[in-house]
C-alpha positions in Angstrom: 124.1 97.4 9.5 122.5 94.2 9.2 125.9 92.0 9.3 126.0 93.7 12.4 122.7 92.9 13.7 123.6 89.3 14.0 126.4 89.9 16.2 125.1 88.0 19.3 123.9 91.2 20.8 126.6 91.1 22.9 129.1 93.8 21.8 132.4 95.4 23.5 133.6 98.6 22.0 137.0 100.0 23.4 138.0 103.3 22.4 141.8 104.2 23.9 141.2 103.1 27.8 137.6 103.2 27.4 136.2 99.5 27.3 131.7 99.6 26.1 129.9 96.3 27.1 126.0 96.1 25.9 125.2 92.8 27.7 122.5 91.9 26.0 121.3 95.5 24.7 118.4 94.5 22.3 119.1 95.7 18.8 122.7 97.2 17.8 123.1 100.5 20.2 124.6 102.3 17.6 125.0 106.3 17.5 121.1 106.5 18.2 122.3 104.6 21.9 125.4 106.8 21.7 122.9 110.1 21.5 120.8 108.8 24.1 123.9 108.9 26.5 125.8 112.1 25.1 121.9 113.8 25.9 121.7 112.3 29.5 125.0 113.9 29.9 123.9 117.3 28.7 120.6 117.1 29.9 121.8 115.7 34.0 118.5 114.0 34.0 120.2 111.2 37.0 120.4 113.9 39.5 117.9 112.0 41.9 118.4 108.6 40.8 119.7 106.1 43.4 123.2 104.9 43.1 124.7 102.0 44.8 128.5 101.7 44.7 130.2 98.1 45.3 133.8 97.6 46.2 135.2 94.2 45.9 138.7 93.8 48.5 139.7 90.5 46.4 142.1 88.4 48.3 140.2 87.5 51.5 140.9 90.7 53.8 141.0 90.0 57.4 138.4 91.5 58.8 139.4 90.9 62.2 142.4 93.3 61.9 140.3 95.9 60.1 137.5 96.5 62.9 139.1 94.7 65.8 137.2 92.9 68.8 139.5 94.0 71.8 137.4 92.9 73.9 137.6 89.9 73.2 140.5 88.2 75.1 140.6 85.3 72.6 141.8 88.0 69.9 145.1 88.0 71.9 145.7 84.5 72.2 145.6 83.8 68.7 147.8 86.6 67.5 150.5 87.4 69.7 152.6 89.2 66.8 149.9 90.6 65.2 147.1 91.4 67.0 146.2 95.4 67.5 146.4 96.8 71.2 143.6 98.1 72.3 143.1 102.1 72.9 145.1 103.0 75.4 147.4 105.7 76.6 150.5 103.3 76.9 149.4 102.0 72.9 149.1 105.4 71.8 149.2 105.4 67.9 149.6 101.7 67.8 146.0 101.2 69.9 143.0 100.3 68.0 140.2 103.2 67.6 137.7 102.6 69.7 134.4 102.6 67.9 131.8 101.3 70.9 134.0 99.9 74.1 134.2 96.5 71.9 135.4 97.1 68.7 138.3 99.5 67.1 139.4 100.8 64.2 142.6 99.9 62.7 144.8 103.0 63.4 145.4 102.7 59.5 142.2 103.5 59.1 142.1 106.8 60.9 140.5 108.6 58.0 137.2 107.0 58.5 136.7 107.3 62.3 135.1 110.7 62.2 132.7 109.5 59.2 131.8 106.4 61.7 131.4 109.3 64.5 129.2 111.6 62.3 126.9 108.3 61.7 127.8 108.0 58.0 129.7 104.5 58.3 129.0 101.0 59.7 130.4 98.1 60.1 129.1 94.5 59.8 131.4 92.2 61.7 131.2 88.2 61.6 129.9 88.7 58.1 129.9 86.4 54.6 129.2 83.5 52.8 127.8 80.3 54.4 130.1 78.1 51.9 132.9 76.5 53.1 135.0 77.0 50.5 138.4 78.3 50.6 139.4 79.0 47.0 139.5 82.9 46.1 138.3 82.0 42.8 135.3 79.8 43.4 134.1 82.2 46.5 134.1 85.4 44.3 132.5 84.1 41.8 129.9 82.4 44.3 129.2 86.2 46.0 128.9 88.1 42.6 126.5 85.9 41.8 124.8 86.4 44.7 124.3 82.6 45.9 126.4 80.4 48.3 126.6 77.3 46.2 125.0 76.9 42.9 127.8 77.4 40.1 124.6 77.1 37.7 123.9 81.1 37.8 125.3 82.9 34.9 124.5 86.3 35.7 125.7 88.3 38.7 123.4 89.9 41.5 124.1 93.4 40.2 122.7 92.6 36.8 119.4 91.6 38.3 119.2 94.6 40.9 119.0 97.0 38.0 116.7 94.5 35.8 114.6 94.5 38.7 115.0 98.6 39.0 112.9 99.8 35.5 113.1 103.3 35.1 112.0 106.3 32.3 113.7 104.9 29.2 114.7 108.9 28.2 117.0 108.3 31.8 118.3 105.2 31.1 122.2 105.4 30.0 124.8 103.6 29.0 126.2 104.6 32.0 123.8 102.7 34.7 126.0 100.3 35.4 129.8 101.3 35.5 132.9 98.9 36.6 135.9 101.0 36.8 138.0 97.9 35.3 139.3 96.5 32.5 136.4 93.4 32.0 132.6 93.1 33.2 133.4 91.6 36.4 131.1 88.7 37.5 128.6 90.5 39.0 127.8 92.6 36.1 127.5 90.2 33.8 124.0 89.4 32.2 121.1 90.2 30.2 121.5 94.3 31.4 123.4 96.7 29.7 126.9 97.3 31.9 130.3 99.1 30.7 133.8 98.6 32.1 135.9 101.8 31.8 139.7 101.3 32.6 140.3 104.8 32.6 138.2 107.7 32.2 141.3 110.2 31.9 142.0 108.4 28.3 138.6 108.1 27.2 138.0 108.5 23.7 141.9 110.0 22.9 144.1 108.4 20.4 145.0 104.5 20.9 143.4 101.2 21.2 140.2 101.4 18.9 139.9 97.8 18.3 136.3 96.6 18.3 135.7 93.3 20.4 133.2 91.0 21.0 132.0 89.7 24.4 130.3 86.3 24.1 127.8 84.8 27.2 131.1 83.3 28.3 131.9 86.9 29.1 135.3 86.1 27.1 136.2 88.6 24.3 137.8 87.8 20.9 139.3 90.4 18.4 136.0 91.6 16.8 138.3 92.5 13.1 139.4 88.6 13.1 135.5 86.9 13.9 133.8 89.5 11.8 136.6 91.3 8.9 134.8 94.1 7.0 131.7 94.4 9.4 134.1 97.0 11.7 133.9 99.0 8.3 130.0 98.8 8.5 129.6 99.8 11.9 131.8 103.1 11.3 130.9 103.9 7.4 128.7 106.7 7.2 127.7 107.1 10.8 131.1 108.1 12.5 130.3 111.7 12.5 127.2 111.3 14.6 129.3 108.5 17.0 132.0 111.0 17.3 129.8 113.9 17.7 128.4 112.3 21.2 131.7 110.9 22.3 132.5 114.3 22.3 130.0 115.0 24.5 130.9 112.4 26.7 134.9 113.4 26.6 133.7 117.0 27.5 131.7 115.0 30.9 134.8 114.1 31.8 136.6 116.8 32.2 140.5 115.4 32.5 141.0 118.5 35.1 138.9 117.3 37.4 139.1 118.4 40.6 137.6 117.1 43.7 135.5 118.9 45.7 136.0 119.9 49.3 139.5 119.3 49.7 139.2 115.7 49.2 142.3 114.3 48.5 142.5 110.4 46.8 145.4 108.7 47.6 148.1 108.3 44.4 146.7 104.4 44.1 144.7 102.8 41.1 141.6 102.2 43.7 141.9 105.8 45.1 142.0 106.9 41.0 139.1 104.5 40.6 136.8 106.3 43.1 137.6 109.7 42.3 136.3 108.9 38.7 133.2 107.2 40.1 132.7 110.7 41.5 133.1 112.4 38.3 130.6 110.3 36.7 128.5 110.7 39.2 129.0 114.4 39.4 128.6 114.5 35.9 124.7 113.5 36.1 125.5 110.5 32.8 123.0 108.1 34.6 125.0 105.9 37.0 122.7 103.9 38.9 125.5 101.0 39.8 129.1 101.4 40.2 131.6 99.0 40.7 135.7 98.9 41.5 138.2 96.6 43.6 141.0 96.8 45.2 143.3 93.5 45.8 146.4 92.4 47.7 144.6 91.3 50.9 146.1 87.7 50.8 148.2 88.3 53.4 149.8 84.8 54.4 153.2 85.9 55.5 154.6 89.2 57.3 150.9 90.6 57.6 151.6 93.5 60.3 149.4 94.3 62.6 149.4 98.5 63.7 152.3 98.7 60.9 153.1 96.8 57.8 152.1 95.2 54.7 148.3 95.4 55.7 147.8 98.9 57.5 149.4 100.1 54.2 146.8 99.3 52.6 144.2 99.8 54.4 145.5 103.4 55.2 145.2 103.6 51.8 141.7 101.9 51.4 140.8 103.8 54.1 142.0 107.5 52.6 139.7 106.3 49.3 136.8 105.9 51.0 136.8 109.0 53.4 137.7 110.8 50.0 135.0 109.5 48.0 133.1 110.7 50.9 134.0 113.9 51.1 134.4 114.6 47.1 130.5 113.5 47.0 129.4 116.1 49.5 125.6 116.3 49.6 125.3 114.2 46.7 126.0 111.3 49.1 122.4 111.5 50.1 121.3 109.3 47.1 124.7 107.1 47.6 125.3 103.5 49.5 129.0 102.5 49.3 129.1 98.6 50.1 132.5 97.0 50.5 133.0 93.1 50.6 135.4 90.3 50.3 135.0 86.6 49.4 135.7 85.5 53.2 138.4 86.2 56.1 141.3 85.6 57.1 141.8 82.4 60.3 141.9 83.5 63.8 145.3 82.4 64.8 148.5 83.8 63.2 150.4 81.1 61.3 153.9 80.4 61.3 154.8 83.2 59.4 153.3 85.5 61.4 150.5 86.1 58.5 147.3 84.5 58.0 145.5 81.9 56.3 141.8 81.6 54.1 139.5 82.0 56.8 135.4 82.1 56.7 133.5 85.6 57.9 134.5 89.0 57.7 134.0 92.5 58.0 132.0 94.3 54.9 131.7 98.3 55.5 128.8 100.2 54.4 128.2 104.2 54.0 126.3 107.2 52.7 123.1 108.9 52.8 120.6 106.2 53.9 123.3 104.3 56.3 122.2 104.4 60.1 126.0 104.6 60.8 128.1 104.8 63.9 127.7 101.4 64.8 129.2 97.5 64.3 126.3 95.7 63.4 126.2 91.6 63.4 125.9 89.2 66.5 128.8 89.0 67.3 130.1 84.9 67.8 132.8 85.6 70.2 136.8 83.9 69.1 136.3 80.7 71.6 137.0 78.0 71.1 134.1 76.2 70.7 133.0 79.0 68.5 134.5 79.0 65.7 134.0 77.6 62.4 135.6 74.2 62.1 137.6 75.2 64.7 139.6 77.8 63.6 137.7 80.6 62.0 135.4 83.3 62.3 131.8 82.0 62.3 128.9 83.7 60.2 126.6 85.4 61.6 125.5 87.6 58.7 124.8 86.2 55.3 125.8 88.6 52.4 122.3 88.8 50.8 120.9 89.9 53.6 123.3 92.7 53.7 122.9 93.2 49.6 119.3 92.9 50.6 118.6 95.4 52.9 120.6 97.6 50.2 118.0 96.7 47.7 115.1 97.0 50.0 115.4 100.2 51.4 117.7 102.2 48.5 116.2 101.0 45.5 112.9 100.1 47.4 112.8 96.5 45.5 109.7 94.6 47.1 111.3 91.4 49.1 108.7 89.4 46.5 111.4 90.3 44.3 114.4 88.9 46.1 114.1 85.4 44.6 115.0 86.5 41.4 117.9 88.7 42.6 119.2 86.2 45.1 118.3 82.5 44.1 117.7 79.6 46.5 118.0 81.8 49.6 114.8 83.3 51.5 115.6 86.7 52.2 114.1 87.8 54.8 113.7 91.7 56.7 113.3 90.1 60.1 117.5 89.0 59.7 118.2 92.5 58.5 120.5 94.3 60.3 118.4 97.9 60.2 121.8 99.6 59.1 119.8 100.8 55.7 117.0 103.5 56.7 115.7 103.8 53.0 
């Protein structure tokens, strides 16, 4: 074990689909860390913990055709093609949703008007990040990191919201922080333990078990190649008791799971993403954080507006959620769903009757300490002389102080504590936007 112990505490076990990341986990988990996870399992000791679930919408989605400002006649003038009506009789189907005589759903998005309704979803329109920039890449990274312009922060903001959330070490799991992809994505990474599953279904079934090693890059290299007969050491003589409380685990996950209440996921990789945050959730293995994404929202030619390319997906996006939702039941009491993009899309249509990188947004939030039923945000109006560098969406709501009212008032995280979690920026209760009850 001791060739082992020198493997830069950073380790990344995949077993079929199932991808392990201790980000910096102390000494060597082992089956001891195994066992401490396989008995959380058995013992459902996260029942009443907090969980916060993020969802990343990579691509820039256009906010402004997901919750739509009717009522704002500059809408129209910038997107003759694409624009949504607004409820009416005449629009039928094809009308927006109306949500407060302002603002409407897209009529993609059908599924989670009654969950607005029953005040268990909000909106926060005119939201994002203050920086200008207009590269996918860059802005992600930026927002999982939880700062608007220093590329000198390693970690991501998640990583730090549950370093800044201790808790009794006999509850604390290898599942606390889950991403239900294929790599830690940035906002994971860090000094905390976090896991990336691909795919719960395959866990721990015949396949891939190629051991690999995630350096602080957050790059992994085949572990056999850097390390040869230390795989050996990590398996001789202790498989048995590994094995023992994967099997634990496998039985957790139960492949013939079925959602509760008649929820019904849609037949996508996001919708199969959330219905297996559910069944870890369900499963009382210790998830405090979850993670997932969905992409495709770069939608710079043929966007749609009531029909198309986007209110595919965001039917689809839309089914997820209202699923999730549903699946939960009253576990959603201890649940805040957060979803976000890196920025919008430009008011005006472009020459392809799509749209180009814009600046703010609109992030959704839901669940058992959401004040919903309501689009929060100051709302900058589409004039002219509004916009940002005239042609976008201006902010009116920074992102951390939408993750910070999260942390705040779900996890309870003193604001003396926000420095650490968001560097450089003063977050401050008096911008919240009181969509978080705690």
């Amino acid at each position: 074990m001791n060739t082992m112990m020198n493997v830069n505490r950073r380790i990344f076990l995949k077993q079929g689909a199932f991808a392990f990341v201790c980000m910096g986990a102390g000494p060597f988990w082992g089956p001891g860390f195994l066992r401490q996870t396989a008995a959380a399992a058995e013992l459902g000791s996260s029942r009443d913990n907090k969980i916060l679930i993020c969802i990343f919408q990579r691509g820039a989605v256009d906010g402004l055709s997901m919750v739509v400002p009717y009522g704002d006649p500059f809408y129209y003038q910038n997107r003759q093609d694409i624009g949504i009506a607004p409820p009416s009789q005449a629009a039928g189907e094809s009308g927006a949703l109306d949500l407060d005589g302002y603002f409407g759903l897209n009529p993609a998005m059908a599924p989670l008007l009654p969950l607005f309704k029953q005040g268990h979803l909000a909106a926060i329109q005119a939201c994002g990040s203050p920086n200008s920039s207009r590269s996918h890449f860059e802005s992600q990274d930026l927002m999982e990191s939880g700062v608007d312009e220093d590329r000198s922060v390693t970690d991501g903001w998640l990583n730090r919201l549950i370093g800044c959330c201790p808790e009794d070490e006999a509850k604390k799991t290898a599942f606390r922080a889950v991403s239900m992809t294929s790599t830690i994505p940035r906002s994971l990474q860090g000094e905390q333990d976090s896991m990336a599953i691909r795919d719960l279904d395959t866990f721990g079934l015949v396949g891939d078990t190629s051991v690999t090693l995630a350096g602080p890059s957050g790059t992994a290299n085949g572990f056999e190649s850097m390390y040869g007969s230390a795989v050996d050491t990590v398996l001789h003589g202790t498989a048995r008791e590994s094995f023992d409380a994967l099997d634990l685990l496998k039985q957790a996950r139960t492949t013939n799971y079925q959602p509760a209440n008649g929820a019904a996921y849609p037949a996508t990789s996001f919708g199969k993403n959330l219905k297996q945050i559910a069944q870890l959730i369900k499963a009382n293995v210790g998830v405090q954080v979850a993670f997932a994404e969905a992409d495709g929202w770069d939608t710079h030619a043929n966007q749609g507006g009531a029909k198309g390319q986007l209110a595919n997906r965001l039917g689809a996006f839309a089914q997820a959620l209202a699923a999730l939702h549903q699946d939960l039941g009253d576990r959603m009491a201890d649940v805040v769903v957060v979803t976000m993009s890196e920025f919008g899309r430009a008011v005006h249509q472009n020459g392809n009757r799509g749209t180009d990188h814009g600046h703010g947004t609109c992030f959704f939030t839901m669940g058992g300490t959401v004040k919903g039923g309501k689009v929060y945000g100051d709302w900058p109006t589409l004039a002219p002389d509004r916009l940002f560098q005239n042609r976008d969406l201006a902010i009116t709501t920074d992102f951390r102080d939408v993750f910070g009212e999260i942390c705040a008032r779900h996890f309870n995280v003193p604001l003396t504590a926000m420095p650490q979690l968001f560097p450089h920026y003063a977050v401050d209760a008096q911008r919240f936007r009181n969509f978080c009850v705690g």
